[in-house]
C-alpha positions as CSV (number, residue, x, y, z in Angstrom):
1,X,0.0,0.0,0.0
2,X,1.0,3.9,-0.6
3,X,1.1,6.5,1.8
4,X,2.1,9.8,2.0
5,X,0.3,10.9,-0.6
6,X,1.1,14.7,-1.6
7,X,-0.2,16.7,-4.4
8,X,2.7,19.0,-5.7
9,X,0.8,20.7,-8.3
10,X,-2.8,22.2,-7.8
11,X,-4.4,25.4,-9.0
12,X,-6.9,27.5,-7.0
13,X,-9.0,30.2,-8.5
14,X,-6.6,32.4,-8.0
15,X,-5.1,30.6,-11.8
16,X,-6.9,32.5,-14.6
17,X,-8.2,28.8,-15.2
18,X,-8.9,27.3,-11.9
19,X,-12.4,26.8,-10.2
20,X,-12.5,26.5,-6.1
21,X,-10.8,28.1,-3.6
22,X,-7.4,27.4,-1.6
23,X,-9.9,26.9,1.8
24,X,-12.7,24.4,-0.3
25,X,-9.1,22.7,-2.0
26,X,-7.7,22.2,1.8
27,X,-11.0,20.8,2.8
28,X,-11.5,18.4,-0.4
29,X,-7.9,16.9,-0.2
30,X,-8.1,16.1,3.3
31,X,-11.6,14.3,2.7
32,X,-9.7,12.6,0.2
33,X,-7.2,11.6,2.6
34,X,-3.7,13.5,1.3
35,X,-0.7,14.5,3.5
36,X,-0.7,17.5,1.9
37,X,-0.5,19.8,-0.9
38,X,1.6,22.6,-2.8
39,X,-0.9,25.5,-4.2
40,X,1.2,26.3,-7.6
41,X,-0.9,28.8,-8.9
42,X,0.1,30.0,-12.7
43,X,2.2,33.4,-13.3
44,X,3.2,32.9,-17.4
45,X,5.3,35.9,-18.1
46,X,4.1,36.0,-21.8
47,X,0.6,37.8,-20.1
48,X,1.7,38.6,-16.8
49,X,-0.2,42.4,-16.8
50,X,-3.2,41.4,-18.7
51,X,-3.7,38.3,-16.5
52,X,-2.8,40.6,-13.4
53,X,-0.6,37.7,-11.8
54,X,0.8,39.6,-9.8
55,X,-2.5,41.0,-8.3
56,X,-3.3,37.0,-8.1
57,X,-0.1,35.7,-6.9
58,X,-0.8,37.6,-4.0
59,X,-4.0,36.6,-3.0
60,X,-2.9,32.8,-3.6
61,X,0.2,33.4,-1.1
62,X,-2.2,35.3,1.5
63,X,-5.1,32.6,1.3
64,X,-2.3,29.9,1.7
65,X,-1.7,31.7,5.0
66,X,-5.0,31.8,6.3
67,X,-5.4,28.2,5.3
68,X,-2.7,27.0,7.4
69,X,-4.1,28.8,10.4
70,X,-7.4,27.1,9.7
71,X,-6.2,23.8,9.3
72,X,-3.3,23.5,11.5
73,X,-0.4,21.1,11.5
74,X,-2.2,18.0,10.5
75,X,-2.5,19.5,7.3
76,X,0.7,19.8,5.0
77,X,0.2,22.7,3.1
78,X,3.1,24.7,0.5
79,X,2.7,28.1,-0.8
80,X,4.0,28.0,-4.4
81,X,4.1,29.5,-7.8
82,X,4.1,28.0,-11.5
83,X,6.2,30.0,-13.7
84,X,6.1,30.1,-17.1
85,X,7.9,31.5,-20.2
86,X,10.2,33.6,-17.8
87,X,12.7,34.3,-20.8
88,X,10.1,36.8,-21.8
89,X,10.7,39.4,-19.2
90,X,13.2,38.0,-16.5
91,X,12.6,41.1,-14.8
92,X,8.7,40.8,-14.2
93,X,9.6,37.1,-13.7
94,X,12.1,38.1,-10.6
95,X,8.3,40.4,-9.0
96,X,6.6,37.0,-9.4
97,X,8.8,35.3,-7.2
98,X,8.8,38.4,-5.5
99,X,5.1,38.2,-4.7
100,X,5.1,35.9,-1.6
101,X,7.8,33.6,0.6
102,X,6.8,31.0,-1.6
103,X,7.9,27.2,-0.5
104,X,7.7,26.1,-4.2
105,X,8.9,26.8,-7.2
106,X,7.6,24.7,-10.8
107,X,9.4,26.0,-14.1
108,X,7.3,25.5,-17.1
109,X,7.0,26.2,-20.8
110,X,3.6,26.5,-22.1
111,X,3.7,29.1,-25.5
112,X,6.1,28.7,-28.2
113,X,5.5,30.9,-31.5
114,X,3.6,34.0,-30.9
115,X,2.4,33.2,-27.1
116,X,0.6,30.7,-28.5
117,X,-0.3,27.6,-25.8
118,X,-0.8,24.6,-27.5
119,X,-3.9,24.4,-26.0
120,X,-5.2,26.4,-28.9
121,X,-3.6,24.6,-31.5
122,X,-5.0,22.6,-33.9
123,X,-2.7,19.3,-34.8
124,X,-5.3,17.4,-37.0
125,X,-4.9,20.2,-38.6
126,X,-2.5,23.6,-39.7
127,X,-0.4,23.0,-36.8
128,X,2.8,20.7,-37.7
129,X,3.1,19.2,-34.3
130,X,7.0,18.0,-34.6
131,X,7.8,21.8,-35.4
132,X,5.8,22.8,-32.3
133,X,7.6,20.1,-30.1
134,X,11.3,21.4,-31.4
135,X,10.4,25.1,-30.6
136,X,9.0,24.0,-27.1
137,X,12.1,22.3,-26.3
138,X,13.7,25.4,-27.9
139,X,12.0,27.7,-25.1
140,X,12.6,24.8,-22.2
141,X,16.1,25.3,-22.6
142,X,15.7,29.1,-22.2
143,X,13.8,28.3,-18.7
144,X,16.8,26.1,-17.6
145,X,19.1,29.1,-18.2
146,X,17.1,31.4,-16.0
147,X,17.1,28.8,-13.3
148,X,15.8,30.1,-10.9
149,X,12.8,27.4,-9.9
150,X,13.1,23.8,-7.8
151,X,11.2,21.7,-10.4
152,X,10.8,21.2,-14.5
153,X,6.9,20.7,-15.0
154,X,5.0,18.3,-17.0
155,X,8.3,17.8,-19.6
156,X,6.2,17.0,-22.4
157,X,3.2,19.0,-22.3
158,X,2.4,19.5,-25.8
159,X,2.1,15.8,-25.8
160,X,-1.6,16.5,-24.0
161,X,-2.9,18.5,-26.6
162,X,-1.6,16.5,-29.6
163,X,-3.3,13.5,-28.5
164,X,-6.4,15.4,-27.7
165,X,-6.5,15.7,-31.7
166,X,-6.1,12.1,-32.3
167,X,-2.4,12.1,-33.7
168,X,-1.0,8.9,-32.0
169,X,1.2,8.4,-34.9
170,X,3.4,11.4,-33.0
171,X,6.1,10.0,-30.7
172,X,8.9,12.3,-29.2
173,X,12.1,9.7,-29.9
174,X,13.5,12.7,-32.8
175,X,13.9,14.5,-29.7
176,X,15.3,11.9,-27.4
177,X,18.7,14.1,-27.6
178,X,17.9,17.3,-26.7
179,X,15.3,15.6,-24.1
180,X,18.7,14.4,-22.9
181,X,20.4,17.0,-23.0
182,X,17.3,18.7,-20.8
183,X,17.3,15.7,-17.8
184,X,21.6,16.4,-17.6
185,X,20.7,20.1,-17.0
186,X,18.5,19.7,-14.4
187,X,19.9,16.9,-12.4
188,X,23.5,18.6,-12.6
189,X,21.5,21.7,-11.1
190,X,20.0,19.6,-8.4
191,X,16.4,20.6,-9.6
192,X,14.0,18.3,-10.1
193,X,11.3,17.0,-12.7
194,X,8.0,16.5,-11.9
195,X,5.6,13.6,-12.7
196,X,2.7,15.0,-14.0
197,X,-0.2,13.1,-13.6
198,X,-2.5,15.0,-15.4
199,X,-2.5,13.0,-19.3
200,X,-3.8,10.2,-17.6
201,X,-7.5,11.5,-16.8
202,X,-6.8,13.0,-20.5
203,X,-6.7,11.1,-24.0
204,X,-3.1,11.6,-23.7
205,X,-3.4,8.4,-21.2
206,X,-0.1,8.7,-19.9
207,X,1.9,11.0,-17.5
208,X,4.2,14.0,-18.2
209,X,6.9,12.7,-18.4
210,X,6.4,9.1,-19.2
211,X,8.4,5.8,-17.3
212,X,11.0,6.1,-19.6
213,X,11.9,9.6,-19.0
214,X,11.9,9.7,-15.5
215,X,14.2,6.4,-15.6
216,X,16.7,8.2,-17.5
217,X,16.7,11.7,-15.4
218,X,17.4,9.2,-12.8
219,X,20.3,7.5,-14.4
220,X,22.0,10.8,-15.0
221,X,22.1,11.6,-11.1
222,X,18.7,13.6,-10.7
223,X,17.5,13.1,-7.3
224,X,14.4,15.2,-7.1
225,X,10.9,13.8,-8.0
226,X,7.4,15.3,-7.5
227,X,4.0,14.3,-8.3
228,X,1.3,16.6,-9.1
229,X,-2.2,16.2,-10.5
230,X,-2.3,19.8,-12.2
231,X,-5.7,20.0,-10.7
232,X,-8.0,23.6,-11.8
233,X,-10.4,21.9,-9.6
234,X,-11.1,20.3,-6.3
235,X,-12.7,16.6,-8.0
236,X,-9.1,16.3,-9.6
237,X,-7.0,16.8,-5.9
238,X,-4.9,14.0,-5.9
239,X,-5.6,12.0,-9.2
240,X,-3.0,9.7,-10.5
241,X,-0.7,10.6,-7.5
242,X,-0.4,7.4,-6.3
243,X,0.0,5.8,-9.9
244,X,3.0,8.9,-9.9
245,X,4.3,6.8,-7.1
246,X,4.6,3.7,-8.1
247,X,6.0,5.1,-11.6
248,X,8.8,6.8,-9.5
249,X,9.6,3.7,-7.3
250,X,10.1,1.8,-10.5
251,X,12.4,4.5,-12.6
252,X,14.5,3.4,-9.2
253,X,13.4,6.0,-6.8
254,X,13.3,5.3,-3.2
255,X,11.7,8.7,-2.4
256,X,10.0,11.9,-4.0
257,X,9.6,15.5,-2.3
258,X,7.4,18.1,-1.7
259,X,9.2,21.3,-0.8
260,X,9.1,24.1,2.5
261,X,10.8,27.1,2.0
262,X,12.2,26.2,-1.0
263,X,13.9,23.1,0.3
264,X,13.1,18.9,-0.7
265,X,11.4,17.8,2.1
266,X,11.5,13.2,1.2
267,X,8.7,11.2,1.5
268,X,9.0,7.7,1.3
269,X,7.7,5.6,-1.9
270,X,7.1,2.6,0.4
């Protein structure tokens, strides 16, 4: 059996896309028995002012705050932040971090061309989605030289949205080498990747990254592993965290993390 099950990636309505509150979110994972979990709500640098992240950032960190008064000790419960495209403006990136003492950190890509998410895209269609893939590893390597998160998030996102649009002839082995060359970066940091567990309530029926990519982060000396649901809702707290777990244990992990003040804290696998 699995325990210490914690939820490293969750997004209150606070996110420009996410539904319930950090309070209702506290409430729902402990109903659904989890340790814990890190609020990462989104700051992507590509719409910072017209999404008013920073205006949000703050309320997320505050209602964090109030939350762990509310629910005590019992309850673990990390402030964090998901940032994304911080090549963009490093500057507005550095009042992001700037908006709280967050615990957590994730580092993600999420436009490529034109601030476009692939989320919009169309890959049955116009949009070539190998040329998308290159240019999103393009812009990952950009967030690795800013450096200045704990973890890499969901590794192969577009993935998500190009088997939403039935192309399951698309497989990411072209980019095995720079994917390589990604996993050295971070583990020679001492950052981690995150299993994102979100592609398997999705047609994508996998997680971000899959077994094999976690396997070889681990063979090149990362350490660092967190699981995250990506929930935008409470019904999604916790989903596929557990399946995270048993992915980590065997890519040859003993342990993955969630992080206080910006520090791993281990949790056992088994």
């Amino acid at each position: 059996m699995l325990y210490n099950l914690f939820d490293s990636h969750t997004h209150s309505d606070n996110s420009f896309d996410g539904t319930h509150s950090i309070m209702f979110m506290c409430e729902s994972a402990i109903a659904r028995g989890l340790l814990g979990i890190a609020v990462t709500d989104h700051a992507d640098i590509d719409f910072f002012e017209e999404q008013q992240f920073l205006r949000r950032l703050g309320q997320s960190y505050f209602e964090v705050q109030k939350a762990r008064s509310a629910f005590g000790s019992g309850f673990a419960l990390s402030s964090g932040i998901e940032i994304g495209e911080p090549d963009a403006d490093p500057a507005l990136a550095d009042r992001a971090l700037a908006a709280g003492k967050f615990d957590f950190v994730i580092g993600s890509v999420h436009s490529v061309w034109d601030k476009k998410d692939p989320y919009y895209m169309n890959f049955a269609g116009e949009d070539d989605p190998y040329a998308v893939l290159g240019a999103y590893f393009d812009r990952m390597q950009l967030l690795l030289d800013w450096g200045k998160f704990d973890v890499l998030g969901h590794l192969t996102y577009p993935m998500r949205y190009i088997a939403r649009d039935g192309r399951d002839d698309v497989t990411l082995e072209r980019f095995d080498g720079v994917i390589d060359e990604i996993l050295r970066r971070v583990a020679h940091a001492g950052k981690g990747i995150e299993i994102n567990t979100s592609g398997l309530r999705q047609p994508l029926g996998l997680t971000m990254p899959t077994l094999r990519y976690v396997r070889r982060y681990r063979e090149l000396g990362g350490e660092i592993i967190t699981i995250g649901s990506d929930a935008h809702r409470a019904e999604d707290l916790g989903a596929g965290v557990a399946d995270g777990m048993e992915l980590a244990r065997a890519a040859g992990f003993r342990y993955f993390c969630f992080y206080k003040r910006r520090e791993p804290r281990m949790l056992r696998l088994y």
